[in-house]
N, C-alpha and C positions, 0 to 999 in steps of 0.2 A: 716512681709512684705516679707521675702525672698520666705518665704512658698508661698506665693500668686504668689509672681514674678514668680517664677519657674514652678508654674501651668500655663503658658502662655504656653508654650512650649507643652501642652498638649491639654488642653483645650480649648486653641484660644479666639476669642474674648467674649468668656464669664467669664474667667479669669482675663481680662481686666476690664469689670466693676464690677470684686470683687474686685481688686487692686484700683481704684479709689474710691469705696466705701468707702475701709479701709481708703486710705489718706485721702479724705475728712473729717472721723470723727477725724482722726491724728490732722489736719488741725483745724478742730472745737475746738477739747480737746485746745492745743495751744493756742487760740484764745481767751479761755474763762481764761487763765491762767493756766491751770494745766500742766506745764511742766514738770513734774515728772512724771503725769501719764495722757501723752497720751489718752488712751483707756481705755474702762468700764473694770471692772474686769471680766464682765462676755463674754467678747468677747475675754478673754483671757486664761479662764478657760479648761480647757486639750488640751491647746496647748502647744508644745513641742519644743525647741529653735531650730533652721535648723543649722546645724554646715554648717561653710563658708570652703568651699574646690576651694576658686577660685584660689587661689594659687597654689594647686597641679595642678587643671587642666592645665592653665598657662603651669606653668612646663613641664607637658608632651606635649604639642605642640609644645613648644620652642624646646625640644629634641628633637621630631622627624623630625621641621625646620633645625635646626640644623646639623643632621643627615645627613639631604638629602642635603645638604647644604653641607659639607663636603665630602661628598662620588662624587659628582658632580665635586667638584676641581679636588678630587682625581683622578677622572677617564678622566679630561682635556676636560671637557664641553666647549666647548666656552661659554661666557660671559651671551647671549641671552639665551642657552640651561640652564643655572645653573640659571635665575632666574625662567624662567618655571618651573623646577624641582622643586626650591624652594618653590615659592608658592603655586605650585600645591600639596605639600606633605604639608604646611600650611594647606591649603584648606580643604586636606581629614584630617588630623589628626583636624582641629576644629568639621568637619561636625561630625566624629565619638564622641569628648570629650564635647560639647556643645550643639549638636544637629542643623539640617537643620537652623531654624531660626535664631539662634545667630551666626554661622560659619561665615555670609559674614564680621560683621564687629568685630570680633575678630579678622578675620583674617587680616584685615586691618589694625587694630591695629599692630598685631606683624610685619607686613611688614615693617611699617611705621618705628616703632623700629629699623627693621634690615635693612633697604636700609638707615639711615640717615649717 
């Protein structure tokens, strides 16, 4: 599933209806009982597990929020100026580590985190 999700980002809405293909059969296997195994064997045959890197990437935005977050104080932004800076260096460091699509509400996400 991550494998499909991630093809969104590339492939757009024809990524989408593999991703709902997949859940669908997800959904069906479930349904009929087989909760151990999901999916046919043969839908799963040479595919290869997607290692989860959401955590590093996290990580490196939080730094470079962060960053520019500190450097902001440091150099006696007023208040208004150090959140622009903020989020705007949120912003670019999501668009670069996430890509266009996902940037607006990751970065929302981490906003949301650091102005509570």
């Amino acid at each position: 599933m991550q494998k499909a999700e991630a093809e969104i980002d590339v492939k757009g809405e024809g990524a989408l209806r593999s991703l709902a293909s997949l859940l669908v059969r997800i959904g069906n296997g479930y349904a009929i009982g087989n909760a151990s195994n999901l999916l046919p064997e043969q839908t799963l045959r040479g595919v290869e597990s997607v290692s989860n890197r959401e955590g590093v990437r996290m990580a490196a935005v939080i730094l470079v929020t962060g960053a520019a977050l500190c450097v902001s104080v440091l150099l006696g932004f007023p208040d208004v100026a150090i959140a622009v800076v903020t989020g705007s260096a949120a912003l670019l460091a999501s668009i670069v580590i996430y890509g266009a699509r996902s940037a607006v509400a990751k970065t929302s996400e981490l906003m949301g985190v650091i102005w509570k």
